[in-house]
N, C-alpha and C positions, 0 to 999 in steps of 0.2 A: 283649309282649301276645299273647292267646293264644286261640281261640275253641274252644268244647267242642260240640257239637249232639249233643244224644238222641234218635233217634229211637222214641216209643212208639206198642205197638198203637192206641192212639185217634187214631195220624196227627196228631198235635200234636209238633212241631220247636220245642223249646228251645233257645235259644243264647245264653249264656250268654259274656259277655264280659271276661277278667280280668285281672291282671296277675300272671305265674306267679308265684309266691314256692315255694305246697306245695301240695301235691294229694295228694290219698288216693281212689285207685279202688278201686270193687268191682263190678268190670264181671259177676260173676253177679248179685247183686241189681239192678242196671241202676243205682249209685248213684255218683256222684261227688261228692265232700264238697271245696270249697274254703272258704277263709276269706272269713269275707262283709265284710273289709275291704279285699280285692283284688278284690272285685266292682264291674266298671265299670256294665255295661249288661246287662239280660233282656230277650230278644228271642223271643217266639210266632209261631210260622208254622203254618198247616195245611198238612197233607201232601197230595198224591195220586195214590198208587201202589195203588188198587181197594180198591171197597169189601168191608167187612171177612168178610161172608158170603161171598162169593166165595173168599176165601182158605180152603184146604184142609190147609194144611201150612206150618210155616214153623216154620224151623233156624238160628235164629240166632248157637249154637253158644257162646253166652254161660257157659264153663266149663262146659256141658256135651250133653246129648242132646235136650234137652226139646223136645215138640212146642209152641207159642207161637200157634200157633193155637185153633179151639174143637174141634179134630177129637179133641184129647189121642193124637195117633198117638206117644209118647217113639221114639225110633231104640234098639235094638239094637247097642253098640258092637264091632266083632269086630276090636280091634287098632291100630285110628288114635289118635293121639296129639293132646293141646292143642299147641297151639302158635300164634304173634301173627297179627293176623289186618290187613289194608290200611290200618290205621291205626297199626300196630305195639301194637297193646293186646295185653298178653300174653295168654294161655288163653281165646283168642277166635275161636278158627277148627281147623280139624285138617286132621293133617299125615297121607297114605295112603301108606304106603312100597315099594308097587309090585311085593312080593311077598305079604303075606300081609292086608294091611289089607283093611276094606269094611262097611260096614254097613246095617242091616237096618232098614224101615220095616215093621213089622207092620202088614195092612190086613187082616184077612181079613172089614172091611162093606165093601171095595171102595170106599173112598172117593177114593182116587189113582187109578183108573182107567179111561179114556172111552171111547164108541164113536165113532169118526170120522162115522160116517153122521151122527149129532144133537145130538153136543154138544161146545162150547168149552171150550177150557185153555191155560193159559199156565204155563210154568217158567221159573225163576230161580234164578239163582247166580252164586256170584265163584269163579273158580278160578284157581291158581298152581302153575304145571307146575315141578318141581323139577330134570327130566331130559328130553330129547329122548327119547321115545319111540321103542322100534323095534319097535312096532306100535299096532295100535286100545288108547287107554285108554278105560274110560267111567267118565262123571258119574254118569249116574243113567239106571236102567235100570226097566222099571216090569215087571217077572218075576225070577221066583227060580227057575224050574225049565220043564216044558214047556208050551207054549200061547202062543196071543195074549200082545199087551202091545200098551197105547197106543203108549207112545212109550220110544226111548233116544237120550242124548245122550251126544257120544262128540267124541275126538280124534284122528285119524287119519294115515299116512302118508300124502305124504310130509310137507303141511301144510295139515289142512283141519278143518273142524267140520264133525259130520254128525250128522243129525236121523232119524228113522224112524219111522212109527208100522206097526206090524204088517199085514203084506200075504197072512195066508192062505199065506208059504211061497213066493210066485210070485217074489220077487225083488226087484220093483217098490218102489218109492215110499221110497227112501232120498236125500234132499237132501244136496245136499255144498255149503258155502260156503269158497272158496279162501280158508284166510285163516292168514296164519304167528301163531303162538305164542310169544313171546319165554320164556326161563327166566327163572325167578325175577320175572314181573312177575303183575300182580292183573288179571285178564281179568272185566269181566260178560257172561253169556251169558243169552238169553232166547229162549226157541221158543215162539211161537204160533203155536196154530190154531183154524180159526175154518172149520166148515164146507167142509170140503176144500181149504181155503185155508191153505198155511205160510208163515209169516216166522222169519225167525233175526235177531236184535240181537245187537253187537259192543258195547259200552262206549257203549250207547244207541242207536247209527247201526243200521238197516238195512242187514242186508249182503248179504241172498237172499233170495226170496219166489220161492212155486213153487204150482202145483196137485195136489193128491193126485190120480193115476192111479183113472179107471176102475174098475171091480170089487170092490168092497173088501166085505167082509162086516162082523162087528163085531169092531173091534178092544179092545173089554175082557177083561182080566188075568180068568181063570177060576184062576189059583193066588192066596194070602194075602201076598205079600210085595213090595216095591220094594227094587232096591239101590243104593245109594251106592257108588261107587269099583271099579266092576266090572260084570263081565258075565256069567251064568251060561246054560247049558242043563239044570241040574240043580241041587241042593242042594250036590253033590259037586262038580261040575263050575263052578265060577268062574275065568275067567279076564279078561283084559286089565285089570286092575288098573291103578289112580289111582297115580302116582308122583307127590303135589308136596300143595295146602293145597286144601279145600272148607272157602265159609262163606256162609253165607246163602241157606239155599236157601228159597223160594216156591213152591208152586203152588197155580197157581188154577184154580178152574172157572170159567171166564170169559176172553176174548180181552183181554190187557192193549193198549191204546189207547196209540200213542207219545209222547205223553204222560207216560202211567203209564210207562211203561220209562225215559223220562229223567228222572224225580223219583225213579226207586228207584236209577240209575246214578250222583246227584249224591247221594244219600242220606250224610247227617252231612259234610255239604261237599266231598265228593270232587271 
């Protein structure tokens, strides 16, 4: 016996109850076809992981780049490869191989990125480190060259998750939450903030919460670009490269409620 749960953009959870015999997926079209004589039970649930305006971006990585939100931001792929993704569904996540992967969010309305002084975001993703790092990797970086940026999320020696939202150069205001990274396992990561106010979520659990320091000017992205699996100070210049799988990335304009962060960490029954 076997259960299947889809999650779709209108937050309605299918689950779908069978007895395996044969399955045919096409996890790009979001479609799984079983025989409806191995169908036990259909089960509806509503979702709620924020509402849908609030969402900005979202990568579901479903074979391929597509933006699945209503922003149509598609990603820029420069080198990461398909590969399964926490559920083992093939061509359903991508693999960044720590030297030359990383990809590119084209924003140049500036829709990915916030000023700390007045306004909420939240990020979301699954990641799986494929190597112990022997330095900073990042997730997701919200600049491609010089200036401000919201925020990057990042893994760090010797083992820590760290959060940032741009400080004007002074140093200040980078969170660190002490927390080890196992290889090869599916981590969700989630940073909000909310008003000078940051939380970091681990596989739903709060695991830091901090206050933004003092002084802070505006932190939105004056260049066109977000990156994926890297870090850059220039266009030329990208380093600390993603070694291991990115899937499912979110962001919203709006502070996700923990709540919302444990409906999208249990997301398709995990």
């Amino acid at each position: 016996m076997k259960t299947i749960k889809i999650m779709m953009l209108t937050l309605l959870m299918l689950s779908i109850n069978y007895s395996q015999t044969k399955m045919f997926i096409n996890k790009q079209s979001g479609v799984d076809s079983i025989l409806l004589s191995d169908i036990k039970s259909i089960t509806f649930k509503t979702g709620t992981m924020g509402s849908l305006d609030s969402l900005v971006a979202y990568y579901p990585f479903n074979g391929n780049t597509k933006d699945m939100s209503a922003s149509g931001l598609d990603i820029t792929n420069m080198g990461a490869t398909l590969t399964s993704d926490r559920f083992s569904n093939p061509n359903s996540a991508y693999n960044f191989d720590g030297n030359t992967a990383y990809m590119i969010i084209p924003d140049s309305l500036k829709k990915l990125t916030f000023d700390a002084n007045s306004e909420s975001y939240s990020l979301s993703m699954w990641v799986n480190l494929s190597a112990k790092p022997s330095r900073h990797i990042h997730f997701i970086m919200d600049r491609m060259d010089v200036g401000p940026w919201s925020y990057y999320l990042n893994f760090g020696v010797p083992s820590s998750i760290y959060y940032k939202p741009y400080d004007g150069g002074a140093g200040g205001g980078e969170f660190i939450a002490d927390s080890s990274l196992s290889i090869g396992v599916w981590y969700h990561l989630v940073a909000v903030y909310s008003f000078k106010n940051v939380k970091l979520y681990l596989n739903g659990n709060l695991i830091s919460s901090n206050v933004l320091p003092a002084g802070y000017g505006s932190t939105k992205r004056t260049t066109k670009n977000v990156l994926i699996g890297a870090f850059a100070n220039s266009p030329t210049a990208i380093v600390d490269r993603m070694i291991g799988k990115i899937d499912d990335i979110r962001i919203y304009r709006k502070a996700l409620t923990s709540n919302e962060i444990q409906s999208l960490y249990h997301e398709g029954g995990w």
